[in-house]
C-alpha positions as CSV (number, residue, x, y, z in Angstrom):
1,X,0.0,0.0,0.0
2,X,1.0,3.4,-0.8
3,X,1.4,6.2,2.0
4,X,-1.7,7.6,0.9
5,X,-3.4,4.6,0.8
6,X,-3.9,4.7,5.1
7,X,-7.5,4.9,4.2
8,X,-7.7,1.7,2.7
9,X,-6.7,0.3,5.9
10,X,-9.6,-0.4,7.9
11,X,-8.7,1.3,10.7
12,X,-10.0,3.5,13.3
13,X,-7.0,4.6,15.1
14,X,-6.2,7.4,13.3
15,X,-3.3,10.1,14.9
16,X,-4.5,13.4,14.8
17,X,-2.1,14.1,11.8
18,X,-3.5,11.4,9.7
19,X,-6.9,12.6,10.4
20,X,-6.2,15.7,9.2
21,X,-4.5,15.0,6.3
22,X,-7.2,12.2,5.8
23,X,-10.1,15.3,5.5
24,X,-7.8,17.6,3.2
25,X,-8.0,14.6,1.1
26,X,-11.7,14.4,1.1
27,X,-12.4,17.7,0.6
28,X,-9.8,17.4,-2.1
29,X,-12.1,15.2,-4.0
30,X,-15.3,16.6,-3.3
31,X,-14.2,19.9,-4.5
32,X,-13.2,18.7,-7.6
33,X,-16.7,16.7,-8.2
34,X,-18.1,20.5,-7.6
35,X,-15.4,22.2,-9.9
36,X,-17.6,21.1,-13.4
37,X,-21.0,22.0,-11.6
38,X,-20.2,25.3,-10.7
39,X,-22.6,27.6,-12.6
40,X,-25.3,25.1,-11.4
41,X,-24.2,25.4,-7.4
42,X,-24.0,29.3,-8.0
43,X,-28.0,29.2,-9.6
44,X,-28.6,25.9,-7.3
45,X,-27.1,28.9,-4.3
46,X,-28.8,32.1,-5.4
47,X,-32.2,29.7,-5.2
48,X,-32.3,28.8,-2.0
49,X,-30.8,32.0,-0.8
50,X,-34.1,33.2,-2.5
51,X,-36.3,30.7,-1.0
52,X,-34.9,31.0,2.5
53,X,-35.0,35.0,2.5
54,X,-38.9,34.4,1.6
55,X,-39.7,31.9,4.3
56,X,-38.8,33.6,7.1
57,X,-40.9,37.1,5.8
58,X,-43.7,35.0,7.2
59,X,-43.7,36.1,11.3
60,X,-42.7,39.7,10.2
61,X,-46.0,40.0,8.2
62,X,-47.9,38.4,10.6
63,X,-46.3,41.4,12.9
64,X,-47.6,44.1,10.8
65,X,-51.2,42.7,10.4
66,X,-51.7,42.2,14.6
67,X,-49.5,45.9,15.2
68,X,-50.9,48.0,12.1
69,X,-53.2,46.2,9.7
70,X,-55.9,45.4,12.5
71,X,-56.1,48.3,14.4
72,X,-56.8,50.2,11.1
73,X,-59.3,47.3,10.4
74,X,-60.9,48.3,13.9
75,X,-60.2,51.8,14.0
76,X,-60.9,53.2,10.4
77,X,-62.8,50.3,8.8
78,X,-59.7,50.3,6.1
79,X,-59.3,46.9,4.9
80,X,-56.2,47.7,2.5
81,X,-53.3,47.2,5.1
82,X,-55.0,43.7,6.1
83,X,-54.9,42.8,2.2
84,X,-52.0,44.0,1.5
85,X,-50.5,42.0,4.7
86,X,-52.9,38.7,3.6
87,X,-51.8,39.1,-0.1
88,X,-47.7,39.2,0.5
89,X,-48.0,36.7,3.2
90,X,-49.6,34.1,0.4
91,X,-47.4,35.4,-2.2
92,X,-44.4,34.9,-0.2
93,X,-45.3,31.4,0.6
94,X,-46.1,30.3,-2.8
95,X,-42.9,32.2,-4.1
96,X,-40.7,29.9,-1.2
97,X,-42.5,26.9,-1.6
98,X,-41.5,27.0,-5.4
99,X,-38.5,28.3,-5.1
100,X,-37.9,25.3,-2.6
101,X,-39.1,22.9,-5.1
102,X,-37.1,23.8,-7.6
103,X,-34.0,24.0,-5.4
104,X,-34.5,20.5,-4.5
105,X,-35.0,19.1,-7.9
106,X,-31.2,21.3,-8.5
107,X,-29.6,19.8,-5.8
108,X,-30.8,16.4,-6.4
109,X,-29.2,16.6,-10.4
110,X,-25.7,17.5,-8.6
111,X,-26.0,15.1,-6.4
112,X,-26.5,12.1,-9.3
113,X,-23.9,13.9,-11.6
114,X,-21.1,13.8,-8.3
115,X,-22.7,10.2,-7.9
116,X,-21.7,9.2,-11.5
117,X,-18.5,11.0,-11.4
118,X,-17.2,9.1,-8.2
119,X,-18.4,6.2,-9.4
120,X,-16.6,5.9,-12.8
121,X,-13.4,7.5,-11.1
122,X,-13.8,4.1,-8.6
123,X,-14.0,1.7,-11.7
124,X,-11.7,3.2,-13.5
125,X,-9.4,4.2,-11.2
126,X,-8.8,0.5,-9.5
127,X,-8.6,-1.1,-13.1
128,X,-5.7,1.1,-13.6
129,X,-3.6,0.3,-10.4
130,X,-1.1,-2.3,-10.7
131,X,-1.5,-5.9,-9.6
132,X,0.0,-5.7,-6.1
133,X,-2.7,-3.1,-5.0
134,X,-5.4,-5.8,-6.2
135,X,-3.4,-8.8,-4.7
136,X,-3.3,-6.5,-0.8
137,X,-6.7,-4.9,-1.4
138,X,-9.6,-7.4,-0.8
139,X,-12.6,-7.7,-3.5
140,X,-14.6,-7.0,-0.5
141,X,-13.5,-3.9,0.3
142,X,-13.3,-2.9,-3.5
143,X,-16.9,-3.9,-3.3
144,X,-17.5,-2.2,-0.5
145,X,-16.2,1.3,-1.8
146,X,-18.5,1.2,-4.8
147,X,-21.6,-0.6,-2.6
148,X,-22.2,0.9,0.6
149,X,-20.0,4.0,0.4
150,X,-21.2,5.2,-2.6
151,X,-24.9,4.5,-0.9
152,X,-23.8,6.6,2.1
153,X,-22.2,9.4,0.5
154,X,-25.6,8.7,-2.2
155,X,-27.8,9.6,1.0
156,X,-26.4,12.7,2.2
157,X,-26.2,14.5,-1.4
158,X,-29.8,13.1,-2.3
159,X,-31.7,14.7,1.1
160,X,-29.2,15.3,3.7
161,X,-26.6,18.1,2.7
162,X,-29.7,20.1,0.6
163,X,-31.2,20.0,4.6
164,X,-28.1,20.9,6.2
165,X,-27.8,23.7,3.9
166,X,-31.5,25.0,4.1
167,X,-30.9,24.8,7.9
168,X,-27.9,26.3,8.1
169,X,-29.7,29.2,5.9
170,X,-32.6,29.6,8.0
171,X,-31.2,29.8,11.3
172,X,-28.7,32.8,10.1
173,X,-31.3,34.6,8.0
174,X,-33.8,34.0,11.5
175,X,-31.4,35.1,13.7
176,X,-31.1,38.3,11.4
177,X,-35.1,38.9,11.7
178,X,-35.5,38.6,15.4
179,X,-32.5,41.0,15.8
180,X,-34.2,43.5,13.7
181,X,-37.2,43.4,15.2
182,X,-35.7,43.6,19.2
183,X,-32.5,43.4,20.0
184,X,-32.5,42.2,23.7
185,X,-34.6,39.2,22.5
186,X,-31.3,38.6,20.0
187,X,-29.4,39.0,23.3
188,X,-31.4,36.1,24.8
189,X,-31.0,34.4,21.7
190,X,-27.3,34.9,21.4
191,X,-26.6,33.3,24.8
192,X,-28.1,30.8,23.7
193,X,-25.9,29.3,21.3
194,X,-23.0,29.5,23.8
195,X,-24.5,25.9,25.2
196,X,-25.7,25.5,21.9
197,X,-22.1,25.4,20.3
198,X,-21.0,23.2,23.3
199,X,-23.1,20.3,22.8
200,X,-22.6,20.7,19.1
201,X,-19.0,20.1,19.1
202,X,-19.0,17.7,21.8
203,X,-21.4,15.6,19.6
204,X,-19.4,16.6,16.3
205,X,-16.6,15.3,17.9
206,X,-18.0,11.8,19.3
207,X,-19.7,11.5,16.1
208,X,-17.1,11.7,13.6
209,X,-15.3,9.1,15.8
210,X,-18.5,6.6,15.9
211,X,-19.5,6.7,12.7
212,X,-15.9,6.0,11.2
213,X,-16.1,2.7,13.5
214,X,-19.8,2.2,11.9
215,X,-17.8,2.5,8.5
216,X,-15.5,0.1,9.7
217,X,-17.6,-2.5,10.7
218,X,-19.9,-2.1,8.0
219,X,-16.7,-3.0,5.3
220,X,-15.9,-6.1,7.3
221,X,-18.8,-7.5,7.3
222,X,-19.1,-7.2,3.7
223,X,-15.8,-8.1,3.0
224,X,-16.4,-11.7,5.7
225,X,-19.7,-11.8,3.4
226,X,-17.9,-11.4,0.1
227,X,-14.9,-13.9,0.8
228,X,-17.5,-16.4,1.8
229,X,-19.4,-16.7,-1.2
230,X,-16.5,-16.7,-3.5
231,X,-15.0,-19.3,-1.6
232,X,-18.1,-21.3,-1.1
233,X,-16.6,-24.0,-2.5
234,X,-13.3,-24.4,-0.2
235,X,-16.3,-23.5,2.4
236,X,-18.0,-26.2,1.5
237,X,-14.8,-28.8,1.2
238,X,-13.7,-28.3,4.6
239,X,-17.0,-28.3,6.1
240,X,-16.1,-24.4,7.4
241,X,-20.0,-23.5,7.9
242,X,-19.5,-23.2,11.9
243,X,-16.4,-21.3,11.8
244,X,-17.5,-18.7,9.2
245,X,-21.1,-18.7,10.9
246,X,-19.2,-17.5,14.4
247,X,-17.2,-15.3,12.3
248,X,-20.3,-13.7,10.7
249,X,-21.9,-13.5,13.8
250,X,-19.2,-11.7,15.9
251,X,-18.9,-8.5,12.7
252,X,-22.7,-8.3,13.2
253,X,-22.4,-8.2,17.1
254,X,-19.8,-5.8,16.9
255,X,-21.6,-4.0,13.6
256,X,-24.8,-3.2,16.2
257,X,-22.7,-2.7,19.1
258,X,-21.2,0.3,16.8
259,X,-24.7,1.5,15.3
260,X,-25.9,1.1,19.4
261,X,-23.3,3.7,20.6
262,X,-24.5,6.4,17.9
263,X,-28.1,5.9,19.1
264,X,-27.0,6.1,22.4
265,X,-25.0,9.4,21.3
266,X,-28.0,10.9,19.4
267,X,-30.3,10.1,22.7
268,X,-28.4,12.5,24.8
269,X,-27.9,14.8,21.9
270,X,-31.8,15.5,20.9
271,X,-33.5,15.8,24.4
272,X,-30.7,18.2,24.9
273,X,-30.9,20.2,21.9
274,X,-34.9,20.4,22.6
275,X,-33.8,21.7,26.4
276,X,-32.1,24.4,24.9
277,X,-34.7,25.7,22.9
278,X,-37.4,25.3,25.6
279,X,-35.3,27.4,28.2
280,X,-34.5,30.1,25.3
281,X,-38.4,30.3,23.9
282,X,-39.3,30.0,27.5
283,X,-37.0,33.0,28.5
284,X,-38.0,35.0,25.5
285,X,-41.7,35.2,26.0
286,X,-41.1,35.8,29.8
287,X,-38.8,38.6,29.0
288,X,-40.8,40.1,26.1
289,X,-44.3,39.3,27.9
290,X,-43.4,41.8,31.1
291,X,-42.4,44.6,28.3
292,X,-45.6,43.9,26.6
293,X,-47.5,44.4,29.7
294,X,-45.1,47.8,30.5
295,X,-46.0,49.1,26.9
296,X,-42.4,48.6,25.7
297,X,-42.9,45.9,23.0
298,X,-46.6,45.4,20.9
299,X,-48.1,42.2,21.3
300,X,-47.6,41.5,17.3
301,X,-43.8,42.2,17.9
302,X,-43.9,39.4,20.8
303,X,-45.7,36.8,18.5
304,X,-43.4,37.4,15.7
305,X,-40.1,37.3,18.1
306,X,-41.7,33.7,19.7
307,X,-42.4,32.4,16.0
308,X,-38.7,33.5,15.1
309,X,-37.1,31.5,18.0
310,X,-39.2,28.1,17.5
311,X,-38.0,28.4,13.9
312,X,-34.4,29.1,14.9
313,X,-34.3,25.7,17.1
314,X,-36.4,23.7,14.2
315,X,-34.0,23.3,11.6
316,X,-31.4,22.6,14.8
317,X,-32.8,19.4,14.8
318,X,-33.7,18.3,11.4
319,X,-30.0,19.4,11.2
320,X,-28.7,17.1,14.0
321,X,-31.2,14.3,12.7
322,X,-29.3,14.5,9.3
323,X,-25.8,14.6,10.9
324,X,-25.3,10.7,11.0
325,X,-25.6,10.8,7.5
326,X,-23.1,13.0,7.2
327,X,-20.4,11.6,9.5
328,X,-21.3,8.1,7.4
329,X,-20.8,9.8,4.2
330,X,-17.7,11.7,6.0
331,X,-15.9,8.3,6.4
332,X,-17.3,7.0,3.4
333,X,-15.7,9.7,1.0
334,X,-12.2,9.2,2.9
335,X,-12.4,6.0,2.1
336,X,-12.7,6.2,-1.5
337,X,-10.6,9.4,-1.4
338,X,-8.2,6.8,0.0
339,X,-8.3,4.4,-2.9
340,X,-8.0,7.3,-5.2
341,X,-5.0,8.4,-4.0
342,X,-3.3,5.6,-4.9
343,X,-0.4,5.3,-7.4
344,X,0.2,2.4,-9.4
345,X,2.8,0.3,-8.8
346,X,3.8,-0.1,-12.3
347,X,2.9,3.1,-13.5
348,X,2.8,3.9,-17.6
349,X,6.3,5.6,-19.1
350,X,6.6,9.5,-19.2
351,X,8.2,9.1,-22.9
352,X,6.8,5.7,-24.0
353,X,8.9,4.1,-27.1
354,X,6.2,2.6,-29.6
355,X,7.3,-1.0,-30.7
356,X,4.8,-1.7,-33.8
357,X,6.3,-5.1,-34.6
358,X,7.8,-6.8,-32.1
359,X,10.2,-10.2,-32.9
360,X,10.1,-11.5,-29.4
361,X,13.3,-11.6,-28.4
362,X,13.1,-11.1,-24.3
363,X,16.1,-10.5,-22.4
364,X,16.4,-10.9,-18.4
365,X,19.4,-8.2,-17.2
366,X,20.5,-8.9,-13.7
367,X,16.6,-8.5,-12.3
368,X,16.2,-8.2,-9.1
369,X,13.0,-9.0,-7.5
370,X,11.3,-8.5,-3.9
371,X,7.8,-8.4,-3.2
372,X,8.6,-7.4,0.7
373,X,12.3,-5.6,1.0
374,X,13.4,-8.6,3.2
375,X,12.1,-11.1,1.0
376,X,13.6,-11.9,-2.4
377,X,12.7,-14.2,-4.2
378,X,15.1,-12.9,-7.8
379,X,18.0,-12.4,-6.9
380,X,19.7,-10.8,-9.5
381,X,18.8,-13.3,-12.2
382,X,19.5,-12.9,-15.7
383,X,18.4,-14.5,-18.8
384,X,18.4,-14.2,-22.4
385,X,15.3,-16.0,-24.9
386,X,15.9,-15.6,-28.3
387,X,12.6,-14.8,-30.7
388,X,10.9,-17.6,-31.5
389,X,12.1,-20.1,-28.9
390,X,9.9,-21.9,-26.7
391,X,10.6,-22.0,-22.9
392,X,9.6,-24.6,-20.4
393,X,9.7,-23.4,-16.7
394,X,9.6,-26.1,-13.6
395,X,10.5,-26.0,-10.0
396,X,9.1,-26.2,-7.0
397,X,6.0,-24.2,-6.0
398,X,7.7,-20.6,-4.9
399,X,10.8,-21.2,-7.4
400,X,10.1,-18.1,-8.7
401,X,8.7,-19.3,-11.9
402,X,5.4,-17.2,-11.7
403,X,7.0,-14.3,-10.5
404,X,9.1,-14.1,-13.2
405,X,6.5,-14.4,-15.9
406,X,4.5,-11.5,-14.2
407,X,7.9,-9.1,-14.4
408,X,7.8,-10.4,-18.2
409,X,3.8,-9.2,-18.9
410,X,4.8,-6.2,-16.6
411,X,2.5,-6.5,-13.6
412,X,5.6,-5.8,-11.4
413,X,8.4,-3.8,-12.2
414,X,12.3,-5.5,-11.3
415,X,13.3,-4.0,-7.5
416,X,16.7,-3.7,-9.8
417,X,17.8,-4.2,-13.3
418,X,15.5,-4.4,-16.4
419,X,13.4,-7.0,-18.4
420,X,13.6,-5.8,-22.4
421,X,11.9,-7.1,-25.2
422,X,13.6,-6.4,-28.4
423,X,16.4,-4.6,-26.6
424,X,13.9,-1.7,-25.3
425,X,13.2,-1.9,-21.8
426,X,9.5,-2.7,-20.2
427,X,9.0,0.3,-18.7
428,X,10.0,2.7,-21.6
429,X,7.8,0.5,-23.9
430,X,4.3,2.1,-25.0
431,X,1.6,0.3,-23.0
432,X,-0.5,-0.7,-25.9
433,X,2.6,-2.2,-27.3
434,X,3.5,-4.0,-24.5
435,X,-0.2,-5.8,-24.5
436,X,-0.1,-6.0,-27.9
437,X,3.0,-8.6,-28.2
438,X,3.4,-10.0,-24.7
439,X,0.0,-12.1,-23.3
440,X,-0.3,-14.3,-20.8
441,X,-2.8,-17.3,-20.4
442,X,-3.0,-17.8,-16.8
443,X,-4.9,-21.5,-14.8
444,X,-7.8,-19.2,-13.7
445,X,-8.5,-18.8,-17.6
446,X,-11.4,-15.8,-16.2
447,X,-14.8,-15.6,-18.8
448,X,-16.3,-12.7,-18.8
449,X,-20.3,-12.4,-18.8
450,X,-21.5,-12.8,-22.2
451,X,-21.2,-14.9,-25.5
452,X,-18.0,-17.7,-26.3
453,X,-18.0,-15.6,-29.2
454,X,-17.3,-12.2,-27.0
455,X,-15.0,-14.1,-24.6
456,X,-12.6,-15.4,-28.1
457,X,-13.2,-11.9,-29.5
458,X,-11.3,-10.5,-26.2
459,X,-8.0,-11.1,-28.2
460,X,-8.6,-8.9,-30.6
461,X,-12.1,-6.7,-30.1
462,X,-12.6,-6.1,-34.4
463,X,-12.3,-9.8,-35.7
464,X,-14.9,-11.6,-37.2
465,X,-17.0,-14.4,-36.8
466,X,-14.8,-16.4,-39.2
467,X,-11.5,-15.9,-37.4
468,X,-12.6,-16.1,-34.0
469,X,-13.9,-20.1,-35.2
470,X,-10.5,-20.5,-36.7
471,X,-8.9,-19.6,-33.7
472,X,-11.0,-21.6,-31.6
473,X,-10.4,-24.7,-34.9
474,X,-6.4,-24.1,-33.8
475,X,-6.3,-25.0,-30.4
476,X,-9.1,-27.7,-30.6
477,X,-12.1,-25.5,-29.0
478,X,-14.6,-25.8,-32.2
479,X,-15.8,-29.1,-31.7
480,X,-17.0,-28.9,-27.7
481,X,-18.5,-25.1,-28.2
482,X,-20.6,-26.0,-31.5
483,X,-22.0,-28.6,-29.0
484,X,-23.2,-25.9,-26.6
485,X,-26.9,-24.7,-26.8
486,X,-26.5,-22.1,-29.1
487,X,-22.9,-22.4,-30.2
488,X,-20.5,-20.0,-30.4
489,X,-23.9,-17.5,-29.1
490,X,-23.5,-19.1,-25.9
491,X,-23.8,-17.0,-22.8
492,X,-21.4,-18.0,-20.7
493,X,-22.5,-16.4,-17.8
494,X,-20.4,-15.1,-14.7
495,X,-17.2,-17.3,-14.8
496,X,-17.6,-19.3,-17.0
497,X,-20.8,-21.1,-15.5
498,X,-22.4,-23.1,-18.5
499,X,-18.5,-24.3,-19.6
500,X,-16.3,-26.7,-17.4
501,X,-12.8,-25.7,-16.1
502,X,-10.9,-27.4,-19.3
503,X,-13.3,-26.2,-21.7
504,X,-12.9,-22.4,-20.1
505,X,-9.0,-22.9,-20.8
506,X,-9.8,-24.1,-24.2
507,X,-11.7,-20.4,-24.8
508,X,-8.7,-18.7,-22.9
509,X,-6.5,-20.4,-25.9
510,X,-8.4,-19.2,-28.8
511,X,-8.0,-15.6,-27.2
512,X,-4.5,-15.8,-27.0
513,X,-4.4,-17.1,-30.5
514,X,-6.6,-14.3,-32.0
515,X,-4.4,-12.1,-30.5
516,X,-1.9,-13.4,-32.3
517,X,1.1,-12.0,-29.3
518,X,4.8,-12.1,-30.1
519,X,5.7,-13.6,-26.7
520,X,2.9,-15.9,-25.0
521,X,3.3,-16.6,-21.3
522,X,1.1,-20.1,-20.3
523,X,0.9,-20.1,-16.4
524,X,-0.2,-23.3,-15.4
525,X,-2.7,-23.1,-18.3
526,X,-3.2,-27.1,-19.0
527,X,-3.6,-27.5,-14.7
528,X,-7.5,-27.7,-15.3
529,X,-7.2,-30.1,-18.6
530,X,-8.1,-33.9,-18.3
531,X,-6.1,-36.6,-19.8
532,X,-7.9,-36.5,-22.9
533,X,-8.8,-32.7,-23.5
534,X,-4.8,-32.3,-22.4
535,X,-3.9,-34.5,-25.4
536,X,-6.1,-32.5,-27.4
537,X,-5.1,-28.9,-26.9
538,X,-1.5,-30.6,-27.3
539,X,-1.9,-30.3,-30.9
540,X,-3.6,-26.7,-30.6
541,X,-0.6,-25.4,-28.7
542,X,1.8,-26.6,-31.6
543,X,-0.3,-24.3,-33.5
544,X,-0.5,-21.7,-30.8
545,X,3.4,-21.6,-30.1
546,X,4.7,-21.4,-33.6
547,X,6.7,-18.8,-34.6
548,X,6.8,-17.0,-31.1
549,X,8.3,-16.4,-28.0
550,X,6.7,-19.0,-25.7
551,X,7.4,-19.4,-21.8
552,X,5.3,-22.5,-20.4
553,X,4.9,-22.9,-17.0
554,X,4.0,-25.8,-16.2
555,X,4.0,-29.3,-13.3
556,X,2.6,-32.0,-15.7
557,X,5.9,-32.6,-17.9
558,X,3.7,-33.8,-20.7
559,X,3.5,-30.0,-21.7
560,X,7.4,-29.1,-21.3
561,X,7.6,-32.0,-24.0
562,X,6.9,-29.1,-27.0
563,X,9.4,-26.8,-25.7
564,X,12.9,-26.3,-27.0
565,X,14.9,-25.7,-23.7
566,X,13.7,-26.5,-19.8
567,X,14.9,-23.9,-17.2
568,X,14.6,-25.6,-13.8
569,X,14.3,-22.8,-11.2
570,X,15.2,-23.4,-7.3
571,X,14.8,-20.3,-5.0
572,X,14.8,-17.8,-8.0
573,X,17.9,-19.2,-9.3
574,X,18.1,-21.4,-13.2
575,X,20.0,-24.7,-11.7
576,X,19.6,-26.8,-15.0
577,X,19.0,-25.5,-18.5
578,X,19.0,-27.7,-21.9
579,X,16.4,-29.7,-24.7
580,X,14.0,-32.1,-23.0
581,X,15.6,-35.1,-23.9
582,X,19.6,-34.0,-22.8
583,X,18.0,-33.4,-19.2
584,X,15.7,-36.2,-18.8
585,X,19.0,-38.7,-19.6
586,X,21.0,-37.0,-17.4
587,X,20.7,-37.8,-13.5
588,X,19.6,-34.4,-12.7
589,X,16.6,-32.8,-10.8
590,X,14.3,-32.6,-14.3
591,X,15.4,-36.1,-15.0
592,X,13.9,-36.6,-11.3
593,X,10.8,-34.9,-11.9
594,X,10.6,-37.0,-15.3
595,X,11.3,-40.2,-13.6
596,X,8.4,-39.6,-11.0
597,X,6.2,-38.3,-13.5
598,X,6.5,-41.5,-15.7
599,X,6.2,-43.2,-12.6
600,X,3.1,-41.9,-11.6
601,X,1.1,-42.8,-14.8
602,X,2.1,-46.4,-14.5
C-alpha cells in the first residue's frame, strides 16, 4: 500500500495528523466533483438563498397585520393594510414553496452527476492500479467502496446536505429577523448558542469518531460476506460453515454494538438540543411578555419574536437528525478518497517508445525482484530467450517461476535491473505495445459475462465471426463449443458457469491465438485439462506456439515436451538448463521430476 493509501486500511485509530490529512484529502475530491457543476451550485445557491429569505418574511407580516393592519381594520374600517398583509403573506409562501421545489429538484441533479463522477473514477481508477494493490486490497473492500459507500455518501447529497444547507440558511437569515425586530430578545437568543455550540461540538466530535467505527464495521462485514461466497466452495470442502457462521456472527455483534453507541449518542444529543430551545423560547416570551404588559414591546412584535425562535431551534434538529448521514458519508468519501490516491505500482512511461512489430526476443538483465524488501525471491537473475524459442519453466511451488513471468507481462516492475523485449526496456515501452505482443494465459483462464463468441473476441475486439472459429479450430475449441446450446452465441455467464474448467482454458487459448502475441506466457494453463482434453489442446498449442516467444509454465511434464529448452528454477535461481531429452538422460533434478512423473502414470 502506498502512503496515501492509510484509508484503505480499515482502521480506526487514526493520529490526529492522519486525520487531518485524511479530511484535506476528502475535501480534495469533493471539491473537484463540484469544480464542473459550478454555474449550477452558483444558480442551485442564489435559489435557496431566494427561498430561504422568503420563508422567514412570514412572522414579520404576521407582525404588521396584529400591530398595524388590525387596528386600522378596527379603528378606520380600512381593509387595504389587512390585504395588503394577507396578499404578500400568500405570495411569499407560494414564491418559497416554489422556489424550494425547484432547489431540491437542482440539488438532487448534482448530487446524481457527483454520484456518477465518483463512481466511474472508482472503476476506472482500481482497473488502472497495478497488480500488487489488487493482490493486498480485498474484493470486498473494493466492493464495499462502490456498494455501501457510494450508498452513504448517495444519501447525504440526495436529502441530507440540501437539509443541512437550508438549515444552516434559515437559522442565520432568523437570527437576522429577530434582531431586527428587538434586540435584547437577539441578546437572549445569542446566549443561547454559547450551550448550543458546546453540545454541538462535543457531539461533532463523538460522532465523527462513531461513525468511522460504523464505517468500519460495515466494510468487514461485507468483506467476511464477500470472501465467503467466493469461496463457497473451499467452504463447503472443509466443512467451514460453523467457523465462518461465528465469524459472521461476531462482525454483526460488533456492527450493532457500533450503530448502538451512535443511538446512544443521538439520545443524549436531541433531548438536549430540545432543552435548549425550551429554556430560550421560554426566557424569551417571559422577558418580552413583562415589556408587553409595560408598553415597551406590541403584542404583534412578541408573537413574531416567539415564532422566530421556535424556527431558529427547528432546523437545529432536522440538522442534528441529518448529521449521522453525514459523519457516514464523512468516512465513506475518505475511504474512496483513500483508494483514489493511490499510485500504481507499475505506472505507464513518461516518454513511451512505440514497438509496432515486435520479434520476441526477451532478455532478463541482472533483475532483481522482492515483493517485501526482506524477502527476495530474484535475486539478481538474468536470462536471455531468443525470438521464437519456446521455454519450459519447472521447479518447485515458490521457485520463482510465476513471479518471473508476471515481471515479463509487466504486472511488477524489477526491484533492480530491467526486463527488455527487443532490446527496449519494459517500462519505456508504449503500453499498448506492450499488450499488444506479450499475453499471458494464466490457470484461472477468467470468462467474462456474455457470448463464447465475446469471450474469443477479447483477443482482438474487431475480428470476425470467421476468425474467432479459426482460432478456436487451432487450439481444438470448435468441436465442444458447436455442441453448446447455441454455439459459439453461448452465454457464458459469470465465470464461466455453462463451460467446465478445461473447456474455459480451451476459450482462454483461442483468445491468445486471435491475439496473435509475439511472446505468450502459459501459467499453469493445461492445470485444469483432463487426460484426454490435455492431449487434445497438445496439438492446438503446436499451433499456438509457432513462430513466437513462448514461456510455459507448467508441473505436468507432458507439456514441457513441446518446448525447446527447460529452465529448472530453485529459489529464483536457473539450476539446470537444456532440450528435454539431454536433461531427462541425465541424473539431474528434471530427469527426477521426469522419472516420478512416468512413474506416476504407471
Amino acid at each position: 500500500m502506498s502512503v496515501h493509501g492509510v484509508s484503505g486500511e480499515e482502521r480506526d485509530d487514526f493520529t490526529k495528523s492522519e486525520s487531518r490529512e485524511i479530511r484535506r484529502r476528502s475535501t480534495r475530491l469533493l471539491l473537484s466533483t463540484l469544480q464542473p457543476l459550478r454555474s449550477k451550485v452558483i444558480v442551485t445557491a442564489i435559489t435557496i438563498l431566494v427561498a430561504t429569505g422568503a420563508s422567514v418574511l412570514g412572522p414579520a407580516l404576521i407582525a404588521i397585520g396584529i400591530n398595524q393592519a388590525l387596528p386600522a381594520l378596527v379603528e378606520q374600517q380600512n381593509w387595504m393594510p389587512l390585504g395588503l398583509v394577507i396578499g404578500s403573506y400568500l405570495i411569499v409562501a407560494v414564491v418559497g414553496a416554489l422556489l424550494v421545489a425547484q432547489f431540491q429538484i437542482m440539488s438532487a441533479r448534482i448530487a446524481q452527476a457527483i454520484l456518477i463522477d465518483l463512481r466511474k473514477r472508482v472503476f476506472l481508477h482500481t482497473q488502472r492500479l497495478s497488480l500488487d494493490f489488487h493482490e493486498s486490497y480485498t474484493s470486498g473492500r473494493i466492493i464495499s467502496r462502490q456498494t455501501s459507500d457510494l450508498d452513504s455518501i448517495r444519501e447525504l447529497l440526495s436529502g441530507g446536505l440540501a437539509q443541512l444547507v437550508q438549515g444552516v440558511l434559515f437559522m442565520g437569515f432568523t437570527a437576522i429577523a429577530l434582531f431586527s425586530f428587538d434586540w435584547v430578545s437577539g441578546l437572549i437568543l445569542l446566549c443561547a448558542l454559547v450551550p448550543l455550540g458546546f453540545l454541538t461540538r462535543w457531539f461533532a466530535v463523538n460522532s465523527q469518531r462513531m461513525f468511522r467505527q460504523t464505517r468500519v464495521a460495515s466494510a468487514r462485514l461485507i468483506v467476511q460476506f464477500v470472501e465467503s461466497m467466493t469461496g463457497i466452495r473451499a467452504v463447503k470442502a472443509f466443512r467451514k460453515e460453523k467457523r465462518n457462521e461465528k465469524l459472521f456472527a461476531d462482525l454483526v455483534e460488533d456492527y450493532r454494538d457500533t450503530n448502538a453507541k451512535v443511538i446512544g449518542l443521538f439520545g443524549t444529543f436531541d433531548p438536549s438540543l430540545v432543552f435548549i430551545g425550551n429554556v430560550t423560547l421560554g426566557m424569551v416570551l417571559l422577558v418580552g411578555g413583562l415589556r408587553v404588559a409595560d408598553g415597551e414591546l406590541l403584542i404583534g412584535s412578541l408573537l413574531a419574536i416567539v415564532l422566530y425562535t421556535r424556527q431558529f431551534f427547528g432546523p437545529a434538529q432536522e440538522i442534528a437528525m441529518f448529521y449521522n448521514s453525514y459523519q457516514s458519508a464523512s468516512a465513506a468519501l475518505e475511504k474512496i478518497s483513500g483508494v483514489l490516491e493511490e499510485k500504481p505500482g507499475v505506472p505507464d512511461p513518461t516518454a513511451p517508445i512505440d514497438l509496432w512489430s515486435a520479434k520476441g526476443h526477451v532478455h532478463f538483465d541482472r533483475v532483481e525482484f522482492a515483493y517485501k524488501a526482506d524477502r527476495v525471491v530474484l535475486p539478481e537473475f538474468t536470462l536471455d530467450i531468443p525470438a521464437g524459442q519456446t521455454i519450459a519453466l519447472v521447479g518447485s511451488t515458490g521457485a520463482g517461476k510465476t513471479t518471473l513471468a508476471k515481471l515479463l507481462s509487466r504486472f511488477y516492475d524489477p526491484t533492480a535491473g530491467s526486463v527488455l523485449l527487443d532490446g527496449v526496456d519494459l517500462r519505456r515501452l508504449h503500453p499498448k505495445d506492450l499488450r499488444r505482443a506479450i499475453v499471458m494465459v494464466t490457470q484461472e483462464a477468467y470468462l467474462f459475462s456474455g457470448s463464447v463468441a465475446d469471450n474469443i473476441a477479447i483477443g482482438k475486439p474487431d475480428a470476425s465471426l470467421d476468425e474467432i472459429m479459426d482460432a478456436a479450430r487451432a487450439v481444438g475449441a470448435d468441436d465442444f463449443i458447436r455442441g453448446l446450446p447455441n454455439g459459439y452465441d453461448t452465454d457464458v455467464n459469470k465465470r464461466g458457469g455453462r463451460v467446465s474448467a478445461g473447456q474455459r482454458q480451451l476459450i482462454s487459448f483461442a483468445r491468445a491465438f486471435l491475439a496473435n502475441p509475439s511472446v505468450l506466457i502459459l501459467d499453469e494453463a493445461t492445470s485444469s485439462l483432463d487426460i484426454p482434453s490435455e492431449r487434445l489442446v497438445q496439438e492446438g498449442l503446436q499451433t499456438l506456439l509457432a513462430d513466437r516467444t513462448a514461456i510455459i509454465i507448467a508441473h505436468r511434464l507432458s507439456t514441457v515436451a513441446i518446448a525447446d529448452r527447460v529452465l529448472v528454477m530453485e529459489r529464483g535461481v536457473i539450476v539446470e538448463d537444456g532440450t528435454p531429452e539431454h536433461l531427462i538422460s541425465g541424473t539431474g533434478r528434471f530427469a527426477q521430476l521426469h522419472a516420478a512423473w512416468r512413474d506416476s502414470l504407471v
